[in-house]
C-alpha positions as CSV (number, residue, x, y, z in Angstrom):
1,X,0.9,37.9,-38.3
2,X,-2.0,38.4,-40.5
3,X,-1.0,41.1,-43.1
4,X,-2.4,45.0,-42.8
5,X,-3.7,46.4,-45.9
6,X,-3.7,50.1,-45.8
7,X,-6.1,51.9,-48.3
8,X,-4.6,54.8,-50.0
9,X,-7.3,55.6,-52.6
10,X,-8.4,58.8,-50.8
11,X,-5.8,60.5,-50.7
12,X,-4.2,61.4,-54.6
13,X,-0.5,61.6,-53.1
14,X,0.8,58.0,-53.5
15,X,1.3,56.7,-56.6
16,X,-0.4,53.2,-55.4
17,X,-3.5,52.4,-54.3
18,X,-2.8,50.5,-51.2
19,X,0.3,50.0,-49.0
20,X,0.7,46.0,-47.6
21,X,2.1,46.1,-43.5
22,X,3.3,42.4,-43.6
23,X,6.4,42.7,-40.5
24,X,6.0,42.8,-37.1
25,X,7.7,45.7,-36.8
26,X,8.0,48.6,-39.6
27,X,9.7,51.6,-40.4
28,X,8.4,54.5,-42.2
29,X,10.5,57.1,-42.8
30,X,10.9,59.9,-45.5
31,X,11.7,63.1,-46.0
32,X,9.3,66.2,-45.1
33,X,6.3,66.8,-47.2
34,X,6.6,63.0,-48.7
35,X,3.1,61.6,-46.9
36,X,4.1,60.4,-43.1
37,X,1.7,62.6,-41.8
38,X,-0.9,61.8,-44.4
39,X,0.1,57.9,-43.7
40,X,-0.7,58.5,-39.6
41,X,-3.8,60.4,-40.4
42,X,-5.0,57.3,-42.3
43,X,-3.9,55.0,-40.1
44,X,-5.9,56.3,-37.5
45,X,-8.8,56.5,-39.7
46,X,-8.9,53.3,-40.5
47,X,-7.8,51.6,-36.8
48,X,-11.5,50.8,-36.2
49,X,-12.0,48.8,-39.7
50,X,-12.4,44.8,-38.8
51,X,-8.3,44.4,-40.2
52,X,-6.9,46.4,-38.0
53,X,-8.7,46.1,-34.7
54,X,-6.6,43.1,-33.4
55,X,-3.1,45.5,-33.4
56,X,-1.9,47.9,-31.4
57,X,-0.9,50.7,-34.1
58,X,1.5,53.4,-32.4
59,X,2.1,56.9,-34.4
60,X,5.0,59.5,-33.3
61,X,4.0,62.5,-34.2
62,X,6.9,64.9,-32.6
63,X,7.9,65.6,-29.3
64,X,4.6,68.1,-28.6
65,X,3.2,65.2,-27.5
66,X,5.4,64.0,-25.0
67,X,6.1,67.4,-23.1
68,X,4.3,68.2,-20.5
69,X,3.1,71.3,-18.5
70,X,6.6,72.0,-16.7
71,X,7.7,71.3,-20.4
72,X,9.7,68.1,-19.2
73,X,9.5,64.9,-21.3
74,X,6.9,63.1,-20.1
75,X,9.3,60.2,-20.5
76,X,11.4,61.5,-17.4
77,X,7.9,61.4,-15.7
78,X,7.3,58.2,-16.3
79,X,10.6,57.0,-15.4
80,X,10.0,58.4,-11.7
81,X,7.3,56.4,-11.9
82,X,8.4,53.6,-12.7
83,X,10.5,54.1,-9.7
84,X,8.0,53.9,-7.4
85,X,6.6,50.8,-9.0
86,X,9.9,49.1,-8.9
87,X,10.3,50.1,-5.2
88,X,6.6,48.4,-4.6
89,X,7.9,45.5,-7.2
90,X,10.7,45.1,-4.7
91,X,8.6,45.1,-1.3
92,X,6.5,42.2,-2.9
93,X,9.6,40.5,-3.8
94,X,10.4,40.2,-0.4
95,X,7.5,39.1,0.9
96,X,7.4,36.7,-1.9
97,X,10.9,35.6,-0.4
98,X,9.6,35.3,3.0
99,X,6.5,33.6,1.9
100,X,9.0,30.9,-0.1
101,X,11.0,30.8,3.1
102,X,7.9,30.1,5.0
103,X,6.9,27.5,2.9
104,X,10.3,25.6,3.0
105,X,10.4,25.6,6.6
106,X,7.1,23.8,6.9
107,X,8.1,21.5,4.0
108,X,10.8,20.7,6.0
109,X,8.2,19.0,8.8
110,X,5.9,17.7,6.0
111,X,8.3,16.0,3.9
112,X,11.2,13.6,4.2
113,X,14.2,15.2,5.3
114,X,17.8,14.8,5.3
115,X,18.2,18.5,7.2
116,X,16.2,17.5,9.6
117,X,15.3,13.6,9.8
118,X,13.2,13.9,13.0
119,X,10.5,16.0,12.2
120,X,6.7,15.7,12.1
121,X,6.4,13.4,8.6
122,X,9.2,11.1,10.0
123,X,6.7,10.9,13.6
124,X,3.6,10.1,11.3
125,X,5.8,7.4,9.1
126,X,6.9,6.3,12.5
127,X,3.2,6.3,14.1
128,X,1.9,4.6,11.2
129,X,3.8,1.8,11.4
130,X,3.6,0.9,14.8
131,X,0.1,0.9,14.4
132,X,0.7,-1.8,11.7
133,X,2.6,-3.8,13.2
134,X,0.6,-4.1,16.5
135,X,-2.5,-4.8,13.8
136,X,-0.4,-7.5,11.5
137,X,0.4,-9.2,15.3
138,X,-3.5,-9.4,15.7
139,X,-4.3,-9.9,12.5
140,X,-1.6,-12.6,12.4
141,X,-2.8,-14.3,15.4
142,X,-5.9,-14.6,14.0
143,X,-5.3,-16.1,11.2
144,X,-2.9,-19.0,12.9
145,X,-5.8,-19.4,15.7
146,X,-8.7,-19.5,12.4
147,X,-6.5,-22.5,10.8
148,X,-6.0,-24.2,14.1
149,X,-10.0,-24.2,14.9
150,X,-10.5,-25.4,11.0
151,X,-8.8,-28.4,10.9
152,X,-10.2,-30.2,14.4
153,X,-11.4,-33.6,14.1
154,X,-13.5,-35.8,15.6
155,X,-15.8,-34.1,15.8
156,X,-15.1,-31.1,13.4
157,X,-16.5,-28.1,15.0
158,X,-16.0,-25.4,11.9
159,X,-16.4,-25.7,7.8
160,X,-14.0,-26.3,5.5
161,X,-14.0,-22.4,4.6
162,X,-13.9,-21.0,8.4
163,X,-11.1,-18.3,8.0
164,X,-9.9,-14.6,9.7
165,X,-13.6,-13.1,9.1
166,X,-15.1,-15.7,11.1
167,X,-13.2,-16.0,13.8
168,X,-12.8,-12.4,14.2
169,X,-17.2,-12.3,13.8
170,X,-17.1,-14.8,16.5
171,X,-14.5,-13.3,19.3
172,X,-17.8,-11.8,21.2
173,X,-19.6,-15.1,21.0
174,X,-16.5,-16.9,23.2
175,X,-17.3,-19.0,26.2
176,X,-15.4,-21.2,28.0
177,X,-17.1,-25.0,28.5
178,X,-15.9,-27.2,31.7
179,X,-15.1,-31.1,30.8
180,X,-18.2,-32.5,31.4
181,X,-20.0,-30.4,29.1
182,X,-17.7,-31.1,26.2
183,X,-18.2,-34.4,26.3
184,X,-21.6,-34.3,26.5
185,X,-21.5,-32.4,22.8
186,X,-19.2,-34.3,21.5
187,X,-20.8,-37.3,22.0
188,X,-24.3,-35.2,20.2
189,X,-22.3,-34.1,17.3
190,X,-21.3,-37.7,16.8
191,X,-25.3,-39.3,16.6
192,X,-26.3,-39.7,12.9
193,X,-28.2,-37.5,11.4
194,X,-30.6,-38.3,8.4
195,X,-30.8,-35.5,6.1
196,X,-32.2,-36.6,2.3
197,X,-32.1,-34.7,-0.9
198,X,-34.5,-32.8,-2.4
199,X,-35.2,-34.5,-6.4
200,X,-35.2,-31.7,-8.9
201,X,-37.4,-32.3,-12.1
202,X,-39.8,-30.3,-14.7
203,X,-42.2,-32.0,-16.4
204,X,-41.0,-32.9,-20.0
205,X,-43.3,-31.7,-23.1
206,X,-44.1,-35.6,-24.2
207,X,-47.2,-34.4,-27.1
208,X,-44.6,-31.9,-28.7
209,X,-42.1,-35.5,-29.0
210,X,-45.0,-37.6,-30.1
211,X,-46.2,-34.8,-32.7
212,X,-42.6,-34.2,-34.3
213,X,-41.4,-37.7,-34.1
214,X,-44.8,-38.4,-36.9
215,X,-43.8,-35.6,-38.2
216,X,-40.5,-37.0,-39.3
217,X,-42.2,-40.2,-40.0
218,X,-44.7,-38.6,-42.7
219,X,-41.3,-36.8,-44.4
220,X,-39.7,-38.0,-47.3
221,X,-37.1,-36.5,-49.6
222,X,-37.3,-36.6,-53.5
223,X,-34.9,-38.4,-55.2
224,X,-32.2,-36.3,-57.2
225,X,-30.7,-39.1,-58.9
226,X,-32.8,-42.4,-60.1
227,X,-30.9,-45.8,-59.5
228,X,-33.5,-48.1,-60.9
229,X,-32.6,-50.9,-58.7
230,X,-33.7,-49.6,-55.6
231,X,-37.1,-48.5,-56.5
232,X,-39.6,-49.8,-53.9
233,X,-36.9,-51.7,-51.8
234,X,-35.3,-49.1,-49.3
235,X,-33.5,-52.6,-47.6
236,X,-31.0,-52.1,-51.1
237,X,-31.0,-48.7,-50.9
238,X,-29.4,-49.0,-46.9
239,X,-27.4,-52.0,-48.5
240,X,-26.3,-50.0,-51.0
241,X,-25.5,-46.5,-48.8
242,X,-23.4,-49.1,-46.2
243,X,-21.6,-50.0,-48.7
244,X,-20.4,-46.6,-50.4
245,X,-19.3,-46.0,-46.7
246,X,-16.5,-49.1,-46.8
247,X,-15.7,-49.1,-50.6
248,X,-13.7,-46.8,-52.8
249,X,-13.1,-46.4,-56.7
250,X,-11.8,-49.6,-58.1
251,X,-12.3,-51.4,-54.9
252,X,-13.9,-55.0,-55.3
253,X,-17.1,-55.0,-53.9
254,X,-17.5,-57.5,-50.9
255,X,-20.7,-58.4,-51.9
256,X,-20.3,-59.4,-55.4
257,X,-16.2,-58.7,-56.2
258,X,-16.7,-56.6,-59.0
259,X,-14.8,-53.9,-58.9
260,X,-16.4,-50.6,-58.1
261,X,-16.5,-48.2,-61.3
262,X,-15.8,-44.4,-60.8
263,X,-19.3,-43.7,-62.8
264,X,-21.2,-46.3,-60.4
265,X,-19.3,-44.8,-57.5
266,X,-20.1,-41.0,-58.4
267,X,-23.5,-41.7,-58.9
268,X,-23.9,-43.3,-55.6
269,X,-22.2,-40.5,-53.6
270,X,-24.6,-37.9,-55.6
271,X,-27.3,-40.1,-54.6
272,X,-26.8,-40.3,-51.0
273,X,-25.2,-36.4,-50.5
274,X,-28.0,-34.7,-52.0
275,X,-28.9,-31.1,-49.7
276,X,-32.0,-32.2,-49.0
277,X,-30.9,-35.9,-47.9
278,X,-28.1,-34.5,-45.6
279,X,-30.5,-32.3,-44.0
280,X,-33.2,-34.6,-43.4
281,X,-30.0,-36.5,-41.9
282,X,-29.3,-34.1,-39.9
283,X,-32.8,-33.3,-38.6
284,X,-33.5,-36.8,-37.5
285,X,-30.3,-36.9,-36.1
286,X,-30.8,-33.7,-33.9
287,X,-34.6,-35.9,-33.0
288,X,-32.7,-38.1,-31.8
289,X,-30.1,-36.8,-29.7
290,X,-32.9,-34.9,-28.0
291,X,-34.9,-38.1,-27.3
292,X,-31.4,-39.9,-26.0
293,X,-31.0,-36.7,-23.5
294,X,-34.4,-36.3,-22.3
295,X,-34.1,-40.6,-21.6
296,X,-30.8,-40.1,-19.8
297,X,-32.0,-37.3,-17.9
298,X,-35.1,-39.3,-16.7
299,X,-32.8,-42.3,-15.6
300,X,-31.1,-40.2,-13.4
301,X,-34.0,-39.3,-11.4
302,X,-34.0,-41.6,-8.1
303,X,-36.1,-42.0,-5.2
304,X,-34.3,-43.2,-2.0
305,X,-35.4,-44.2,2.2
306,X,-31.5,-44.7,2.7
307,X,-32.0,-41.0,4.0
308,X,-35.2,-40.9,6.2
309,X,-35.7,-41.5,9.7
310,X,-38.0,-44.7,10.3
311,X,-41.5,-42.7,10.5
312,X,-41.0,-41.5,7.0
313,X,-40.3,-44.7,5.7
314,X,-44.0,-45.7,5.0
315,X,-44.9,-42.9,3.1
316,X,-41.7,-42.6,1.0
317,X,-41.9,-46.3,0.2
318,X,-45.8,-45.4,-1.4
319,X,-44.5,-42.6,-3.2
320,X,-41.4,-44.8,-4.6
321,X,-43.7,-47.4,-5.7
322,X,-45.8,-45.1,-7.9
323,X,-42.9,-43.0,-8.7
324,X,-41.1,-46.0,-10.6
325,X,-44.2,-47.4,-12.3
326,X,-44.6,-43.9,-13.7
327,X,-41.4,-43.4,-14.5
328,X,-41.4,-47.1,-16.4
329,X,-43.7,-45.6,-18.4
330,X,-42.6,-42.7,-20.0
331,X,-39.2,-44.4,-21.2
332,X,-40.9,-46.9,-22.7
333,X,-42.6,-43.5,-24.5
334,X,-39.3,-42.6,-25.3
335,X,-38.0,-45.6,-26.5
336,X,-40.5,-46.1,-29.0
337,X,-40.0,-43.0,-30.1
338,X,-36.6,-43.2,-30.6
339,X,-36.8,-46.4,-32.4
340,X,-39.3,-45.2,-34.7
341,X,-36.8,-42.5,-35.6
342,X,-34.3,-44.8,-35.8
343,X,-35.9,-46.7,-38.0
344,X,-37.0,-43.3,-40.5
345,X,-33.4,-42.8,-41.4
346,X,-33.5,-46.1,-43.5
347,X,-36.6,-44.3,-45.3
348,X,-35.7,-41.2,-46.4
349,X,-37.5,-41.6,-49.7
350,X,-40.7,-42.8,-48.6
351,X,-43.1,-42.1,-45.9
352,X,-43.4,-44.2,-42.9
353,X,-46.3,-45.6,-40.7
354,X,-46.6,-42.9,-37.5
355,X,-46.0,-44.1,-34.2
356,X,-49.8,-44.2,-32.6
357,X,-49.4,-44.4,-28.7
358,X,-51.1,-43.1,-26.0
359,X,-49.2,-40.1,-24.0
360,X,-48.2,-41.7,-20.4
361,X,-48.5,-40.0,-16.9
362,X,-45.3,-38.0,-15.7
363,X,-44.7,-38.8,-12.2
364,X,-44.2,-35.0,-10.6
365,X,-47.0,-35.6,-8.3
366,X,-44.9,-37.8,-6.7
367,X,-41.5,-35.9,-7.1
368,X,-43.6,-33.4,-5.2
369,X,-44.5,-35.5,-2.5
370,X,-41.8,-36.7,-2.3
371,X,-39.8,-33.6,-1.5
372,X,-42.7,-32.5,1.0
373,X,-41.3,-35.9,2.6
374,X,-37.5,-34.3,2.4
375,X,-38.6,-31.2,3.9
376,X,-40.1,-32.9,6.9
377,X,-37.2,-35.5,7.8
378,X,-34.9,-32.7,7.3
379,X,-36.3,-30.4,9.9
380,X,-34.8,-32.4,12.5
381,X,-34.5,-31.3,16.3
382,X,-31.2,-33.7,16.3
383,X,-29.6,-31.7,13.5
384,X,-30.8,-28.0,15.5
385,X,-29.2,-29.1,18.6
386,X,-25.6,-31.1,16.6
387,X,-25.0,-27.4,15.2
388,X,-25.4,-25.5,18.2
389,X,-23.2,-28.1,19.8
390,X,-20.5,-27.9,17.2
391,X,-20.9,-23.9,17.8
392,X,-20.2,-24.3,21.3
393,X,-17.5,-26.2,21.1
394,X,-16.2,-23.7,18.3
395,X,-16.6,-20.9,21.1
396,X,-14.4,-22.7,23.6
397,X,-11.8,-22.9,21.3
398,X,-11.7,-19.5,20.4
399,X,-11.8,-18.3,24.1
400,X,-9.1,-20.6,24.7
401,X,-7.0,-19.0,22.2
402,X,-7.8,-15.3,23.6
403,X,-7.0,-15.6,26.5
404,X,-3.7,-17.5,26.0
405,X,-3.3,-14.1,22.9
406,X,-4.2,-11.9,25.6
407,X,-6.2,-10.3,22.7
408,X,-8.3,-7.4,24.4
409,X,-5.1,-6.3,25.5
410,X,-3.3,-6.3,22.7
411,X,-6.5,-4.6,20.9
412,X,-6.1,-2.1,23.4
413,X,-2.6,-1.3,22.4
414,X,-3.4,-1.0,19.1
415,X,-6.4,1.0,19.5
416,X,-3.8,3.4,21.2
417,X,-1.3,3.2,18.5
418,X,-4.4,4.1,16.0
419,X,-5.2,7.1,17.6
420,X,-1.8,8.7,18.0
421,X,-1.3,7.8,14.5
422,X,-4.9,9.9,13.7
423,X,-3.9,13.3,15.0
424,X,-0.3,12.9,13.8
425,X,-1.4,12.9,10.8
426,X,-4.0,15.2,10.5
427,X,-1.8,17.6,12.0
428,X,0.5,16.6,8.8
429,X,-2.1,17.6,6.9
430,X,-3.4,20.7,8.1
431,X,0.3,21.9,7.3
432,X,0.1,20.4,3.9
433,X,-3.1,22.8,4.0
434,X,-0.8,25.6,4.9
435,X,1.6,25.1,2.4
436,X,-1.1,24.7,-0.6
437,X,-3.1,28.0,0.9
438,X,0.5,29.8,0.7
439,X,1.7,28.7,-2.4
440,X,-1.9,29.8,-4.0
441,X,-1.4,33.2,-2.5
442,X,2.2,33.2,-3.7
């Protein structure tokens, strides 16, 4: 409780200028003609001020104001009153009560019950799962049937991912075949089909190569350190940077046997591990890499006939021909790019003679006729009629296995179950309804 500060300054009776209210709850009492009544009067004065507004003051000022005309206490008034509000406080009590009682009863056929272990949640729990076990039968079925169908041979009439979903997609397509026929689409599904592959490949970007393999060529890094000896002969230089790679301090050199000084050593390792000769290094070594995958990738690229049928086989053959002369061409392209490069890391220091060859021909002219080729074999009549064969035979099987299942039936049954199940519960829940509207009004 925030504290009430009482101003006293206008009246001259009390010796203080202000009086602190800092209790809940306080007392003032004194005899007569000591300042209560001036205290109430300013009390009341000052209930509007922003202090005091949030309290609820109360002042007795003698029993005048309690009597009223039939000069009774008003207090005996109010307590017949107050009868009359208990007597109403009672009557809503008990409807309360019945309203309670209400609501337990129909908890009692919404909820699980001991009292009464037959009642309408017990039917829906019951409902419920008869309509899931009738649907795990189906669904069970299903699945057994979906395996079986999967994992005929010879020929196979379904993929490797057939499952519940497509067997249960293809229950209206089911037709029975007689003998003859499925032999007669056996015996399709069995004749080879010729389906070739379609060659993937984007054109590679051979002038940006060409123009940063010279690039690299016309580099050179400046020498941090000067080693006399190996001025204008880089062979020493490689001779000498081979060598710092199998020798340590104090090891006899296998060239001459002297041992190896620490000073000689340092100076070598300075020499070679300067930051701009590692990243040179580095750069020529990333040129490389990219020249060794864009070669590999190339090799991979492969032309066949193995897949065409025999009136393709002129055509592809022209296209193969051209295809690998092309082809020919642009790794020897490579290849003397990468063995320029090669060759720069051995001449880091000086600047070498650029590689000056003419940019080849890709060959995606053919790759694209090529596939045009693949389209046409593949559009096969053979292959058109193989699936629907294998289709067919797939529908026998499944008709075969509903009507062993009985399956319509049993769909039937659980169609049923579903329904009684469905206004089970929503007559559950239209008493849950109840019970929340009740309890709200409650």
């Amino acid at each position: 409780m925030s504290d009430i500060k009482l101003d006293l300054t206008k009246t001259r009776i009390f010796g203080q200028d202000e009086l602190i209210i800092d209790k809940k709850l306080t007392f003032i009492f004194g005899k007569n003609g000591t300042g209560k009544s001036t205290l109430t009067s300013l009390f009341k004065s000052q209930m509007k001020e922003s202090q005091m507004k949030d309290f609820d003051v109360s002042c007795f000022q003698g029993f005048d104001d309690i009597l009223g005309e039939d000069e009774k206490l008003n207090a005996v008034v109010l307590g017949e009153e107050n009868n009359e509000i208990n007597n109403q406080i009672k009557s809503l009590e008990d409807q309360i009560s019945e309203k309670v009682k209400e609501i337990k009863k129909l908890e009692k056929e919404t909820q699980k019950s001991e009292e009464k272990p037959n009642n309408l949640w017990q039917e829906v729990e019951n409902s419920k799962n008869y309509y899931q076990e009738q649907t795990n039968k189906i669904n069970n079925f299903c699945t057994k049937a979906a395996s079986k169908i999967k994992n005929i041979t010879n020929p196979q009439v379904a993929s490797t991912n057939y499952n519940i979903n497509n067997f249960k997609d293809e229950i209206g397509k089911a037709k029975s075949l007689t003998n003859e026929e499925i032999k007669s689409r056996e015996t399709l599904i069995k004749t080879d089909v010729k389906t070739a592959t379609r060659i993937s490949y984007k054109e590679i970007e051979l002038n940006h190569l060409l123009d940063f393999t010279n690039t690299l060529l016309l580099k050179k890094v400046e020498e941090q350190v000067i080693i006399p000896e190996f001025l204008g002969n880089p062979l020493k230089r490689d001779f000498a940077e081979q060598g710092l790679k199998i020798h340590a301090i104090n090891n006899n050199c296998a060239f001459c046997g002297n041992a190896v000084s620490k000073e000689r050593y340092e100076k070598l390792k300075r020499y070679f591990s300067a930051d701009d000769v590692d990243k040179f290094k580095k750069e020529i070594n990333s040129h490389i890499n990219i020249l060794n995958n864009t070669i590999n990738n190339i090799k991979e690229v492969h032309l066949s006939t193995s897949d065409f049928y025999p009136e393709y086989l002129v055509e592809v053959n022209q296209v193969i021909v051209s295809f690998n002369s092309k082809k020919e061409e642009v790794l020897k392209f490579l290849n003397t790019l990468k063995e320029a490069t090669d060759n720069k890391s051995k001449y880091l220091f000086e600047e070498c003679k650029t590689v000056g060859i003419t940019i080849p021909h890709q060959f995606k002219e053919e790759v694209d006729k090529y596939n045009g080729l693949v389209d046409k074999n593949n559009i096969s009549d053979l292959k058109t009629k193989q699936k629907q064969a294998r289709d067919e035979l797939r529908y026998n099987e499944i008709k075969k296995y509903i009507d062993s299942f009985k399956y319509n039936e049993e769909v039937s049954e659980r169609d049923k179950l579903e329904g009684e199940y469905s206004a089970k519960n929503s007559e559950l829940e239209k008493k849950k309804l109840i019970i929340s509207k009740k309890k709200y009004k409650t």
